[in-house]
TIDO-967444 format. One line per 2 residues: number of its first residue (from 0); their letters; for each residue x, z, y of N, C-alpha, C, O. Coordinates in steps of 0.2 Angstrom, whole numbers. Example, Ala and Ser with C-alpha at 12.3 -4.5 7.8 and 13.67 -1.06 7.14 Angstrom:
BEGIN
0> as> 66,39,-28,62,39,-22,66,39,-16,71,42,-17; 64,35,-11,68,36,-5,64,39,0,67,40,6 .
REM end
This chain:
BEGIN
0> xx> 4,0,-6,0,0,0,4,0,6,10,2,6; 3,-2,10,6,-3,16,5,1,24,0,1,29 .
2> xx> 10,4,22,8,10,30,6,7,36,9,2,38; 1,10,39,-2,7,48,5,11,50,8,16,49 .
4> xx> 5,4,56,10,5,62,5,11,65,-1,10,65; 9,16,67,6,22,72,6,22,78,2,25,81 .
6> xx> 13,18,80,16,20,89,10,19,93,5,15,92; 11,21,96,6,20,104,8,14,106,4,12,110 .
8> xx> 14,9,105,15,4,111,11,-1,105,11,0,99; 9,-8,109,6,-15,105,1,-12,105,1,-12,98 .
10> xx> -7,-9,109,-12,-9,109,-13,-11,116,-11,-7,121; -17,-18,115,-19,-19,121,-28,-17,125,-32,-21,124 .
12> xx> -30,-13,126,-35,-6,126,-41,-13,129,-47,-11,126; -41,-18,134,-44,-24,134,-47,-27,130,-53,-28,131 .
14> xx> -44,-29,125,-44,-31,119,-49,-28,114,-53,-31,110; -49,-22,114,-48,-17,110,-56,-16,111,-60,-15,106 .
16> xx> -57,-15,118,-63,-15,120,-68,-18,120,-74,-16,119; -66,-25,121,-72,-30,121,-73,-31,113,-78,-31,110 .
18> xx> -67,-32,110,-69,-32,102,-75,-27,98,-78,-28,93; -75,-21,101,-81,-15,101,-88,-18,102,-93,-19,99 .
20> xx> -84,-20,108,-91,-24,113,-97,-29,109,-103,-28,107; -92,-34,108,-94,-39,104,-97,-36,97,-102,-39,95 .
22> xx> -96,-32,94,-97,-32,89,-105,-27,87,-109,-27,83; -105,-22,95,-112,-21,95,-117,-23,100,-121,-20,103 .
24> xx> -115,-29,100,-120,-32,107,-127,-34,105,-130,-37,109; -129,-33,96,-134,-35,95,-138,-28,96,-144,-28,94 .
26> xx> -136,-21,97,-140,-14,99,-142,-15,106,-137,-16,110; -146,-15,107,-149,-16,116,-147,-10,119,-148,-4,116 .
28> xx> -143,-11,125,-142,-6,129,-135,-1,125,-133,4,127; -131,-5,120,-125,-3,119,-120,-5,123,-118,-11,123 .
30> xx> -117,0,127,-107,-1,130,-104,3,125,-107,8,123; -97,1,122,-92,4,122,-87,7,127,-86,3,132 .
32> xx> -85,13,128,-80,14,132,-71,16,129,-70,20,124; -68,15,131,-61,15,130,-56,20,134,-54,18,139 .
34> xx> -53,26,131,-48,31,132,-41,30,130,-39,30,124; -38,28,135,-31,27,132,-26,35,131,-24,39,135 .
36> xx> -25,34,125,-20,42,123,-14,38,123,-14,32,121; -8,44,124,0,42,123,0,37,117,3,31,117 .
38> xx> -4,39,112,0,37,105,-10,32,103,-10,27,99; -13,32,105,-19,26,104,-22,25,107,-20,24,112 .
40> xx> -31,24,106,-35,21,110,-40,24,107,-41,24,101; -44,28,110,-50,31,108,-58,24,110,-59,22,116 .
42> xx> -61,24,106,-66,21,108,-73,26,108,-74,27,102; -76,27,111,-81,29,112,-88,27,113,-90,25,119 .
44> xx> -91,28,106,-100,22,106,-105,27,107,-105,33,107; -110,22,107,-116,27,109,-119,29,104,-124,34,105 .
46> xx> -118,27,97,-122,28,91,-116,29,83,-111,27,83; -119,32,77,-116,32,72,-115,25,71,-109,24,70 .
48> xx> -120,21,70,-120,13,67,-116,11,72,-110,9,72; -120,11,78,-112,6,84,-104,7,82,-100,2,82 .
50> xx> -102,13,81,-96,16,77,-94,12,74,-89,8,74; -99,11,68,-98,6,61,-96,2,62,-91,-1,61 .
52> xx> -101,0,66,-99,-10,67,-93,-11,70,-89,-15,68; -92,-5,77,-84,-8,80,-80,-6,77,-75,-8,77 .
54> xx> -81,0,72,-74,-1,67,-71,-7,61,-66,-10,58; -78,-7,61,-76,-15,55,-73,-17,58,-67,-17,56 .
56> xx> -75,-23,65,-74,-29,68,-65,-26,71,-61,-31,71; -64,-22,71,-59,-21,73,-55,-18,67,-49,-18,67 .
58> xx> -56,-16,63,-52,-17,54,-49,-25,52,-44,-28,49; -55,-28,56,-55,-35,53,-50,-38,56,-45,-39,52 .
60> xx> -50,-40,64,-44,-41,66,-36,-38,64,-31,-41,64; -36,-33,63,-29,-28,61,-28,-24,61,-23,-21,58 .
62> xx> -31,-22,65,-32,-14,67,-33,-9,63,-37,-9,59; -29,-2,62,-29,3,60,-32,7,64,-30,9,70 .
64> xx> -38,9,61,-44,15,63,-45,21,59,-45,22,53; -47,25,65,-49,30,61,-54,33,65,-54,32,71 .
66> xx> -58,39,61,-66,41,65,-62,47,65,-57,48,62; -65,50,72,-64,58,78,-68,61,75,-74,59,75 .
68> xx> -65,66,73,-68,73,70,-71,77,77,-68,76,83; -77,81,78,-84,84,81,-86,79,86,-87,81,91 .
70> xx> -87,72,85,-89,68,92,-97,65,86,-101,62,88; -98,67,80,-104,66,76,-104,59,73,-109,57,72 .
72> xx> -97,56,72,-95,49,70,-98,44,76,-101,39,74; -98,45,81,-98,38,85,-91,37,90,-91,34,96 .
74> xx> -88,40,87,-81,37,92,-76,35,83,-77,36,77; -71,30,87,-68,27,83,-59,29,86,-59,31,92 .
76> xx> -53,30,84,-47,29,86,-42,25,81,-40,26,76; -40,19,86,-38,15,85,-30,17,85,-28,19,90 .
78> xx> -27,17,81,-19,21,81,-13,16,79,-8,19,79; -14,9,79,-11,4,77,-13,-4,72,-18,-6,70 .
80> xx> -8,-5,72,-8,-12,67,-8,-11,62,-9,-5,62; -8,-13,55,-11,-15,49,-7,-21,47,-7,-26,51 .
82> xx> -2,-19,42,3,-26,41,-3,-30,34,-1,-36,32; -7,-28,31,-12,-31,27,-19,-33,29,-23,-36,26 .
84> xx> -20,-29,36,-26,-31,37,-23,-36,40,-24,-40,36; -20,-38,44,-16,-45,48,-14,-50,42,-15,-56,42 .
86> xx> -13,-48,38,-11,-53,33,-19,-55,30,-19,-61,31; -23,-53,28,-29,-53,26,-34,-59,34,-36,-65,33 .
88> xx> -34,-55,39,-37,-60,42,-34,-68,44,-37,-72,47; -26,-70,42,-23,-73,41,-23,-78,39,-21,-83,41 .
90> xx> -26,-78,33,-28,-80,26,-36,-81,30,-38,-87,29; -38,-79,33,-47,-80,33,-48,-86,40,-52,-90,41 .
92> xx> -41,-86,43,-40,-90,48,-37,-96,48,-38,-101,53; -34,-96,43,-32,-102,38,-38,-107,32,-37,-112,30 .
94> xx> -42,-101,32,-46,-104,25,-52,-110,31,-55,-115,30; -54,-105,37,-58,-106,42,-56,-114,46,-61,-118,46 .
96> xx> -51,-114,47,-46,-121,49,-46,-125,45,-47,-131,46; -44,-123,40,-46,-127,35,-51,-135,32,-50,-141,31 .
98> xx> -58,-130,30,-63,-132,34,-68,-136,36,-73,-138,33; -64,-134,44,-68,-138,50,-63,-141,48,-67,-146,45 .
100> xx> -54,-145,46,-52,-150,50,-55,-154,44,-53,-160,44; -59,-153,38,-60,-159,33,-64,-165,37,-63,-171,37 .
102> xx> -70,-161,41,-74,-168,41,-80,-167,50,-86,-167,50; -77,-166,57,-81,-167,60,-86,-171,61,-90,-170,66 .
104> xx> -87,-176,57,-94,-180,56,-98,-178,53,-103,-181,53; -99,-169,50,-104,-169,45,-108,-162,53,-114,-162,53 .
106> xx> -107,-159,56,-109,-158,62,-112,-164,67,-117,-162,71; -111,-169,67,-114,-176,72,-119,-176,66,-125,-174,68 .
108> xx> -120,-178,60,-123,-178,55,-129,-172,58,-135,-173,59; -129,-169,58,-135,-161,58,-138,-162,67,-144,-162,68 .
110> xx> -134,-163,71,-136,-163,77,-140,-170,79,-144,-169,83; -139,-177,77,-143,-181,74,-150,-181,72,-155,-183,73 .
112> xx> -148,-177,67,-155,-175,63,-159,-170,68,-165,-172,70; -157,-165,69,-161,-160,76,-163,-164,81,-169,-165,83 .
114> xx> -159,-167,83,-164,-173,90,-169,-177,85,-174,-179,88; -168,-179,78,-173,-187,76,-179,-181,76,-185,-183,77 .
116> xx> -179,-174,75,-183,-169,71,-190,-169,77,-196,-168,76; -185,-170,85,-188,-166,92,-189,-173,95,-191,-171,100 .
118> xx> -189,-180,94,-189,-184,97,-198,-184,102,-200,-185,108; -200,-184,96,-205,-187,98,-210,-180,102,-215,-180,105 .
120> xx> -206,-176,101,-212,-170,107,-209,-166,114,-212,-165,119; -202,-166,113,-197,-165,120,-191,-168,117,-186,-166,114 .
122> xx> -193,-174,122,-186,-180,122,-181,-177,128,-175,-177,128; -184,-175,132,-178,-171,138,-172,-166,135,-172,-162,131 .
124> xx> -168,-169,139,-162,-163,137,-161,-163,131,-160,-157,129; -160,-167,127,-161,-165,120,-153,-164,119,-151,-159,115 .
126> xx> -149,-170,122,-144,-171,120,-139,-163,121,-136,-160,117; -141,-162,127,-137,-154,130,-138,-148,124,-135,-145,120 .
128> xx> -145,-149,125,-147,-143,121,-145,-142,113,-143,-137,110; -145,-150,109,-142,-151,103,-134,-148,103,-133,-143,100 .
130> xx> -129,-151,108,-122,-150,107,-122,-142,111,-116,-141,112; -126,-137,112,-125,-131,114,-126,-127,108,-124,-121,107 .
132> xx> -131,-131,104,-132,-126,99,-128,-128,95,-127,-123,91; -125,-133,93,-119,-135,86,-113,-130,89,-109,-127,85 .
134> xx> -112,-130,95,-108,-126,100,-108,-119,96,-104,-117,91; -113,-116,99,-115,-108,98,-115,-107,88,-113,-101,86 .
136> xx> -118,-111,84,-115,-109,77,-110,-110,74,-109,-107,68; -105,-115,75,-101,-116,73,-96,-110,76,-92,-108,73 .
138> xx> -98,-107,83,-94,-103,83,-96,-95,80,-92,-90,79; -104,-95,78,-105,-89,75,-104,-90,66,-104,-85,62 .
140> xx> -103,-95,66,-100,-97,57,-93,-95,59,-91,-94,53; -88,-95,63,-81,-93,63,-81,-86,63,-78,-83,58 .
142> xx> -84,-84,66,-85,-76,66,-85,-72,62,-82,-67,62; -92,-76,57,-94,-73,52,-90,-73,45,-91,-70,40 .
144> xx> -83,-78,46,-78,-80,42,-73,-76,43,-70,-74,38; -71,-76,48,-62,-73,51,-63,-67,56,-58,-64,59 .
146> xx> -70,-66,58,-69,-58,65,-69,-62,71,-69,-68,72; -70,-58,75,-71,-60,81,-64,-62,85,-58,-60,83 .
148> xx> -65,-66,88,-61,-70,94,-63,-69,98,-69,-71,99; -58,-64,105,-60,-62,111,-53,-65,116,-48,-67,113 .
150> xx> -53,-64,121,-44,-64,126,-42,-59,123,-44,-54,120; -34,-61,126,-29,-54,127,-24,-55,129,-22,-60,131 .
152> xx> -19,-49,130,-14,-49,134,-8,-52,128,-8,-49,123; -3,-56,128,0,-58,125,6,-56,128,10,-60,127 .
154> xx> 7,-52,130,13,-49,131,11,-44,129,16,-41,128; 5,-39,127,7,-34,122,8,-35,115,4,-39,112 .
156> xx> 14,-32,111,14,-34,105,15,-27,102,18,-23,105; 13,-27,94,18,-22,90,24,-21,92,27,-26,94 .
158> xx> 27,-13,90,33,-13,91,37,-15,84,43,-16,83; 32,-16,80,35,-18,73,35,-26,73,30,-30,74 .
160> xx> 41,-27,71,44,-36,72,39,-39,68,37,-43,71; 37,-38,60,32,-40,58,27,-41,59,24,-47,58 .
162> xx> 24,-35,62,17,-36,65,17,-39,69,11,-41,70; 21,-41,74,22,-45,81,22,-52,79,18,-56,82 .
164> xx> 26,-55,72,25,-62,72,19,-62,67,17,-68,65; 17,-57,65,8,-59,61,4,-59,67,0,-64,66 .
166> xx> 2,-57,71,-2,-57,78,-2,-64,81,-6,-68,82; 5,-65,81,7,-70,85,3,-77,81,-1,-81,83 .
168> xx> 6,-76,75,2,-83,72,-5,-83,70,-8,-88,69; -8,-76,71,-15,-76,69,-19,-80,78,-24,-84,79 .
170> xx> -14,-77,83,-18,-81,90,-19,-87,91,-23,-89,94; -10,-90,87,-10,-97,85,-17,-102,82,-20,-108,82 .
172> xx> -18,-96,79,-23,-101,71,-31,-98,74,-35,-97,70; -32,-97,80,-36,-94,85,-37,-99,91,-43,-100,94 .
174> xx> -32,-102,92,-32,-106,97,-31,-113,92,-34,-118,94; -29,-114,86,-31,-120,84,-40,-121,82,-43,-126,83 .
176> xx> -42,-115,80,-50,-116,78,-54,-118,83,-58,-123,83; -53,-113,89,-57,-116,96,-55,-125,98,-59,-129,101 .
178> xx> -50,-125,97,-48,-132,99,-52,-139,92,-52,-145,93; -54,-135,85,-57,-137,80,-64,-138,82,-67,-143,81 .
180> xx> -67,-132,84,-74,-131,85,-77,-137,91,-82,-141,90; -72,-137,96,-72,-142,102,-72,-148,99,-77,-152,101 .
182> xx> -67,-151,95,-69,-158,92,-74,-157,89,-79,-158,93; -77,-156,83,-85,-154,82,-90,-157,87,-95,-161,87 .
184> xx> -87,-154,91,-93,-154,96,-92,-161,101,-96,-165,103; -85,-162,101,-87,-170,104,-85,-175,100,-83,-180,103 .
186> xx> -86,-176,93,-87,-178,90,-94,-182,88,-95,-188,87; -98,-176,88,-107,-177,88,-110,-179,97,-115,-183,99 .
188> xx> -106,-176,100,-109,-178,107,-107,-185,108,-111,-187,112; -102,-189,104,-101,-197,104,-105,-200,98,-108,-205,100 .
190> xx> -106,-197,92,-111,-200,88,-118,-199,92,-121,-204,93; -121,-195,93,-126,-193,97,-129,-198,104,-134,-200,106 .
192> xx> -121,-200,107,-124,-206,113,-125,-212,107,-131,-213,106; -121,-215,104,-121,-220,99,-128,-221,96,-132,-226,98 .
194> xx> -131,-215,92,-138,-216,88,-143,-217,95,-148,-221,96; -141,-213,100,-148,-216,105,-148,-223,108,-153,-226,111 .
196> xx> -142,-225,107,-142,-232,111,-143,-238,104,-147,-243,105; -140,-237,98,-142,-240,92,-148,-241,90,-149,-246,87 .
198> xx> -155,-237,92,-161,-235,88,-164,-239,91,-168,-243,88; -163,-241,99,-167,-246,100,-167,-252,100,-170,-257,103 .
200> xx> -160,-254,93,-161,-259,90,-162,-262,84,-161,-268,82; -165,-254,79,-165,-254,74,-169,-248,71,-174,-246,75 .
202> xx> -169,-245,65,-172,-241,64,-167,-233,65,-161,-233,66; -171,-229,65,-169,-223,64,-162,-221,59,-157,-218,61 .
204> xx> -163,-224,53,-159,-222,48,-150,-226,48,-145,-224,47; -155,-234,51,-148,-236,50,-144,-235,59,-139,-238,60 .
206> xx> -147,-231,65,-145,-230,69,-139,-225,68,-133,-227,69; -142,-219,65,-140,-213,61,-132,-214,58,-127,-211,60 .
208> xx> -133,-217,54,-127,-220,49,-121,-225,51,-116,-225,48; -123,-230,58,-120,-232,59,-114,-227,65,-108,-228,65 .
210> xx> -119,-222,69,-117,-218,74,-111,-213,72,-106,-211,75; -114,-210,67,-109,-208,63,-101,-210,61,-95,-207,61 .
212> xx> -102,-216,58,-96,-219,53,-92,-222,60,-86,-222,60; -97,-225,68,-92,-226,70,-89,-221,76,-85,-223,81 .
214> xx> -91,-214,75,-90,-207,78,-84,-207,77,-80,-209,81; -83,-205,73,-78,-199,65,-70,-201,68,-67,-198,72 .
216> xx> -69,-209,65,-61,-212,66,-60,-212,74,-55,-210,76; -67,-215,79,-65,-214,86,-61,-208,88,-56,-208,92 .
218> xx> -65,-202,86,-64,-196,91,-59,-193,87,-58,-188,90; -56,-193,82,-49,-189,81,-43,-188,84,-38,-185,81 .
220> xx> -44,-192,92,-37,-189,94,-39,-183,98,-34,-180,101; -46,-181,100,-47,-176,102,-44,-170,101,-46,-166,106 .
222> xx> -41,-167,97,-38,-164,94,-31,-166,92,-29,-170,88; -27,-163,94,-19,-166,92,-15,-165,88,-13,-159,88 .
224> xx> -13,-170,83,-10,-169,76,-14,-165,71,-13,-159,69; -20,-170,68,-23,-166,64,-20,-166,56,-22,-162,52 .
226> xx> -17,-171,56,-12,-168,53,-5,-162,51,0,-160,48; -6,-161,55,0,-152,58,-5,-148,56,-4,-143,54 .
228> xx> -11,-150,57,-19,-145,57,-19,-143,49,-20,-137,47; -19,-148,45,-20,-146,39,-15,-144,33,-16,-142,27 .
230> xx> -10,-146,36,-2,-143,34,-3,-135,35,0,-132,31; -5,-133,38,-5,-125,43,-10,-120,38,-10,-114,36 .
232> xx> -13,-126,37,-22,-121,36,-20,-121,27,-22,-117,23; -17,-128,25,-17,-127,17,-16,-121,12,-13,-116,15 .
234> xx> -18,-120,8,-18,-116,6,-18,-118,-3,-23,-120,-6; -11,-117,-7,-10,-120,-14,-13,-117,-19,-13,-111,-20 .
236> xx> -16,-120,-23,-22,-119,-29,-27,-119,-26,-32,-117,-30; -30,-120,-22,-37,-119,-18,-40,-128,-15,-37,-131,-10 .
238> xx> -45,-129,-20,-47,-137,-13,-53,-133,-9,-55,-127,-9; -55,-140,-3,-59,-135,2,-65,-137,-1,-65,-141,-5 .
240> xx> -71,-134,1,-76,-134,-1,-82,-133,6,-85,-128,8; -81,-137,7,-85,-140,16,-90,-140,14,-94,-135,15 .
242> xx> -94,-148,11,-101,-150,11,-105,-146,4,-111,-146,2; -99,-144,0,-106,-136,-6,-100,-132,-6,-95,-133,-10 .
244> xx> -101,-128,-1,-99,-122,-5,-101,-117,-11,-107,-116,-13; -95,-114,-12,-97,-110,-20,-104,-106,-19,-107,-105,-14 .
246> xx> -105,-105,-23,-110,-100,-26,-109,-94,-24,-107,-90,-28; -112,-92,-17,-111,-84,-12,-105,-86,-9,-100,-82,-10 .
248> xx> -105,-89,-6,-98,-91,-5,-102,-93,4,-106,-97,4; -99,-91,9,-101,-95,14,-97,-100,18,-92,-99,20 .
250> xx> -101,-106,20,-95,-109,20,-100,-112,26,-106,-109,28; -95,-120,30,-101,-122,37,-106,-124,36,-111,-124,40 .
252> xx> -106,-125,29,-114,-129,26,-119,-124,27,-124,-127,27; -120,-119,27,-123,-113,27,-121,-110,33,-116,-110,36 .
254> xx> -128,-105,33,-128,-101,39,-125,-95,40,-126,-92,34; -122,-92,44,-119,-86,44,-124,-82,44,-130,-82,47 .
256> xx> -121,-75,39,-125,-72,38,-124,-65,43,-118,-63,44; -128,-64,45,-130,-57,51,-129,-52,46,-131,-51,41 .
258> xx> -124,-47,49,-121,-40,46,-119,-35,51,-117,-37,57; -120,-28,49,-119,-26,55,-111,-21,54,-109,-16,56 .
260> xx> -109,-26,48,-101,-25,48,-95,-29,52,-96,-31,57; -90,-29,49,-86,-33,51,-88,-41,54,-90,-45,50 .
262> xx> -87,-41,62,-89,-48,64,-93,-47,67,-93,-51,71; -99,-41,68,-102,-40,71,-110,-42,71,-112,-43,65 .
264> xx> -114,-43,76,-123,-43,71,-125,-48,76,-130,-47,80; -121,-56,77,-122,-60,80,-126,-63,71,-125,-62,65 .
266> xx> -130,-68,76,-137,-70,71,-138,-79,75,-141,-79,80; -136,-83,73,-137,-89,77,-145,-92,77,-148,-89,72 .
268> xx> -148,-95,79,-155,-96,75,-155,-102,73,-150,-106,74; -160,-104,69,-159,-110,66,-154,-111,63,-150,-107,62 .
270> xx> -154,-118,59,-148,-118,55,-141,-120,58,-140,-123,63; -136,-118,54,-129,-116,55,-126,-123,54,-128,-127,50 .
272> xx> -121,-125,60,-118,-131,61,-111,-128,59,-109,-123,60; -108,-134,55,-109,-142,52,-114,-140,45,-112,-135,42 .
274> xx> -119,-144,43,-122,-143,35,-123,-150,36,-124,-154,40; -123,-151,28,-125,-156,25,-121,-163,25,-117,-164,30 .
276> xx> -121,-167,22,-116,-174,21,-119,-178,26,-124,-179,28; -112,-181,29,-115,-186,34,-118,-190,32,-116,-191,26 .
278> xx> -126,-194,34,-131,-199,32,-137,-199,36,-137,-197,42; -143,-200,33,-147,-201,36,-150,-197,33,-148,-195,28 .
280> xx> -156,-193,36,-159,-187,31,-165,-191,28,-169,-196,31; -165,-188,20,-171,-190,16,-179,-185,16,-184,-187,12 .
REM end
């Protein structure tokens, strides 16, 4: 087992706090507040559960926590890094990367289908409104895979060298996924102008299909070296499993599941972007 870094230095208490934040923002009328001590970071919630939740979501990322004795379990102290929780979310950052970089046409694919679904009762806005929601699940399916992504001060690090280059790479593989999610999204937002300018020269289906196949190859330079992307993200004995994932297994094809553990009790509505094989819907 692998001992938590202890020291006081490499908690950035910002950080620290909005990841609280985040993870009880689904209790109405919950803040977190944040006490910086020499040696950690006390957080202090308004409830036992709120406790829960920000302790997970901050286990998740790497953190080594622990609950204050006579506060009734609703405060949390944060005392350091975790050379296995970092390692662990690492792994779930990579699996997440992974992925997304197989196929951003199977999102243009779902957001297609949501506009053909709404055409005929509220044609307005549809386009904004489509790409905001592929937006918002695909970032609530990251979350619900790898923990929350919040800012931080990148100039605080562990005093422990390892922990400092496991952070480092975890912010890396953080800044690739948002840079992931973003092609996604302009991805379908170029399939998406395509199918409405195609329809009114054809049918529905073969509008769909065509807008797609010629989304996919245009828009991958949006994203740079998606190749470097999946050199990074691989992972040996393991293929990806995008359009079926396993059985309890959650993957983009499926919706993220609401927990008011680790990741926090974001709940997207509707169905979870990217799902389903790009096509036409049956």
């Amino acid at each position: 087992m692998t001992a938590p870094e202890r020291r006081g230095g490499g908690l950035d208490p910002g950080h620290i706090l909005s990841v609280a934040n985040q993870a009880i923002s689904g209790v109405r009328g919950s803040v977190a507040h944040a006490v910086v001590t020499p040696d950690s970071v006390r957080v202090c919630l308004p409830s036992r559960r709120a406790a829960a939740d920000a302790a997970g979501a901050l286990t998740r990322v790497g953190y080594q926590v622990a609950g204050i004795d006579g506060t009734g379990g609703r405060d949390v102290r944060v005392i350091g890094w975790n050379a296995a929780g970092l390692e662990s979310r690492l792994g779930a950052l990579r699996t997440v990367l992974h992925l997304l970089d197989t196929s951003p046409a199977s999102t243009a694919a779902v957001v297609i289908q949501h506009v053909r679904r709404q055409l005929a009762s509220s044609p307005d806005l549809l386009d904004a409104e489509a790409l905001a929601a592929a937006r918002f699940q695909l970032r609530a399916w990251v979350l619900s895979r790898s923990g929350i992504q919040t800012p931080h001060d990148p100039a605080i690090l562990p005093a422990d060298l390892g922990n400092a280059l496991r952070l480092r790479a975890a912010w890396r593989l953080e800044s690739a996924v948002d840079g992931l999610v973003e092609r996604h999204v302009q991805v379908a937002g170029h399939a998406l102008h395509l199918f409405m300018s195609l329809r009114q020269h054809g049918t529905d289906d073969q509008a769909e299909r065509t807008a797609i196949h010629r989304a996919g190859p245009t828009s991958g330079s949006a994203f740079p070296a998606p190749g470097s992307v999946r050199r990074a993200a691989r992972t040996p004995g393991q293929s990806p499993r995008f359009f079926r994932p396993a059985a309890g297994a959650d993957g983009p094809g499926r919706a993220a599941r609401p927990s008011s553990r680790p990741g926090g009790s974001t709940r997207p509505g509707g169905r979870s972007f990217p799902a389903g094989r790009p096509g036409p819907r049956r």
